[in-house]
C-alpha positions as CSV (number, residue, x, y, z in Angstrom):
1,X,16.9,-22.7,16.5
2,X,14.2,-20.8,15.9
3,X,12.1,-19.5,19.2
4,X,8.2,-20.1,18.6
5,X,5.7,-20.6,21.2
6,X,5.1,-24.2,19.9
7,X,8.5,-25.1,20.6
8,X,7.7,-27.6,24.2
9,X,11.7,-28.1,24.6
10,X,11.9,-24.6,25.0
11,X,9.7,-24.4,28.3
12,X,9.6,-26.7,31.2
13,X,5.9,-26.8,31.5
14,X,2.7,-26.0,29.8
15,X,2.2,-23.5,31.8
16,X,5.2,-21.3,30.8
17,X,4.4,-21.5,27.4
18,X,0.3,-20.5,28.1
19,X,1.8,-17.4,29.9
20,X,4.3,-16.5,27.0
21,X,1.7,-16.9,24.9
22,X,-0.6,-14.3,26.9
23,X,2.7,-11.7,26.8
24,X,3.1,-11.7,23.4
25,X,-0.8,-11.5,23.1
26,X,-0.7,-8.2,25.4
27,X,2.6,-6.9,23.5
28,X,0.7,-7.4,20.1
29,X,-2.5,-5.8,21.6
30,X,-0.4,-3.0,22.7
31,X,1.5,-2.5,19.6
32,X,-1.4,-2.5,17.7
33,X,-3.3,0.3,19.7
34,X,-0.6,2.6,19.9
35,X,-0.2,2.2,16.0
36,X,-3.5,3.7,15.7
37,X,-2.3,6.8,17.6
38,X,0.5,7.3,14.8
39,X,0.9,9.1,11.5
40,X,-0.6,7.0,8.6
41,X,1.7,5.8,6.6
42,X,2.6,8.1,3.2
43,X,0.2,7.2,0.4
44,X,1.8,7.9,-2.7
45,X,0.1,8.0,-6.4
46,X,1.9,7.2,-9.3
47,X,0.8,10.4,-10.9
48,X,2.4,12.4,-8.0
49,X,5.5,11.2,-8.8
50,X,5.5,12.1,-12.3
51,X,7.6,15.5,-13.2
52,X,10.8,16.7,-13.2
53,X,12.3,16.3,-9.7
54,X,16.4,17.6,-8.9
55,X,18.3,17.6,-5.8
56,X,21.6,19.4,-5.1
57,X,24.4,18.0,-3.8
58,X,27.7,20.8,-3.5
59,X,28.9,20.7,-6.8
60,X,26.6,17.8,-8.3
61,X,23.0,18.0,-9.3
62,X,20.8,15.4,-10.2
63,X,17.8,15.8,-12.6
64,X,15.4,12.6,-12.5
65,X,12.3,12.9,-14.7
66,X,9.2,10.2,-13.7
67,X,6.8,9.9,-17.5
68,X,3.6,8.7,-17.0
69,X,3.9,5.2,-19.1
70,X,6.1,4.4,-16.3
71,X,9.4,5.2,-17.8
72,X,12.0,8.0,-16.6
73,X,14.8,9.4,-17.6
74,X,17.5,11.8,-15.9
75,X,21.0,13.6,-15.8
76,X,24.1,14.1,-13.4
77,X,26.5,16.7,-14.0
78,X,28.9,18.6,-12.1
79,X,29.2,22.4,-12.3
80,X,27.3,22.4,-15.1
81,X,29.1,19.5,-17.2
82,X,27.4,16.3,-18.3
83,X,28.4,13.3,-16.2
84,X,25.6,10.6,-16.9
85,X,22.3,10.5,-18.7
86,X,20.4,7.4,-17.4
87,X,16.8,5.7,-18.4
88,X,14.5,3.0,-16.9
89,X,11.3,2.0,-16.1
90,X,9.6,2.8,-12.3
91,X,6.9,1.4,-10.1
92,X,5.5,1.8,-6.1
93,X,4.8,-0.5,-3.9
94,X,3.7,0.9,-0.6
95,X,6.6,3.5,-0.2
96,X,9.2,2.0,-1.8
97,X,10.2,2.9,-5.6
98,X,11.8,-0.1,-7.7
99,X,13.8,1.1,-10.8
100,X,15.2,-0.6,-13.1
101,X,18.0,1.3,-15.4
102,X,17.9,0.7,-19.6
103,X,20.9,2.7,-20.3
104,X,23.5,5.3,-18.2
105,X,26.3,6.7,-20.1
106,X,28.8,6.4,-17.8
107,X,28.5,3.1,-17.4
108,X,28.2,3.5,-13.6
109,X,25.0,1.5,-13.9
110,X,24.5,-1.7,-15.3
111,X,21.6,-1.9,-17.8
112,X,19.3,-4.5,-15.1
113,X,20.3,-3.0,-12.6
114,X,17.2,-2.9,-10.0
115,X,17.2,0.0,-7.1
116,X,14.7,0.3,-4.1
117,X,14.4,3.4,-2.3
118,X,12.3,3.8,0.3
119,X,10.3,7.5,0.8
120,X,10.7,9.3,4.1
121,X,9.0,12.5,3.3
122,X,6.6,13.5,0.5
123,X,4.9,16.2,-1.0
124,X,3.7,17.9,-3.8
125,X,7.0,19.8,-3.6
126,X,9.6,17.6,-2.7
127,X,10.6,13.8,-1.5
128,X,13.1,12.8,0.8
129,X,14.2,9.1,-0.1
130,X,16.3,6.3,1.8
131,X,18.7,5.3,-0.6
132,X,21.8,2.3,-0.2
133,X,24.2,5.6,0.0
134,X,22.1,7.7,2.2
135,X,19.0,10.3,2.4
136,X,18.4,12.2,-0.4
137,X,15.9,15.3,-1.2
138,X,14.3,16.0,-4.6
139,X,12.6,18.8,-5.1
140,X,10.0,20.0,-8.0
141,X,11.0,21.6,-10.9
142,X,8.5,24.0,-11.4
């Protein structure tokens, strides 16, 4: 069952449920004035994202070009050896990135296949994004 303010078997008399109602009014008051007091949220252009972005992982880097028509392209190897070229199309909504994969060599990822990340951190240097598998830091190739 879900618990609304409207629900009367919930709450023995009208009463209780006019002072719940106040609390969540003063919680929601509160919430929204110490929102004001914290970082705005990141605003990210499309035409921020685009350029050649890598990250490093140990032996595995990761080389993820964003095109301006909205397509990208990128490479995994491993000490220096192709593992996976990949393609798709990209978008932002808020600070979340959708892409959707055309093609991946290793057939790791299905053609379809839709990812959301979620960005933590960006600049004009380098992102950090929330992926399903974990943080991960790109940074400009200059």
């Amino acid at each position: 069952m879900e618990l609304t303010a409207a629900s009367p078997s919930l709450f023995r008399s009208e009463a209780a449920r006019l002072a719940l109602l106040a609390l969540w009014r003063r919680q929601l008051i509160w919430s929204v004035g110490l929102c004001k007091h914290m970082e705005p949220p990141l605003e990210i252009h499309h035409g921020l994202l685009v350029g050649h972005w890598r990250a490093v992982y140990g032996p595995l880097t990761v080389d993820w070009v964003f095109h301006d028509d909205r397509t990208f392209s990128g490479s995994v190897t491993r000490r220096r050896e192709p593992i996976s070229e990949f393609t798709g199309t990209w978008g932002l909504q808020g600070t979340c990135l959708h892409s959707e994969y055309t093609s991946d060599t290793s057939g790791a990822i299905d053609v379809g296949y839709i990812d959301r990340d979620v960005f933590l951190e960006f600049s004009h240097n380098h992102f950090v994004i929330q992926t399903r598998t974990g943080k991960r830091r790109y940074d400009r190739v200059q």
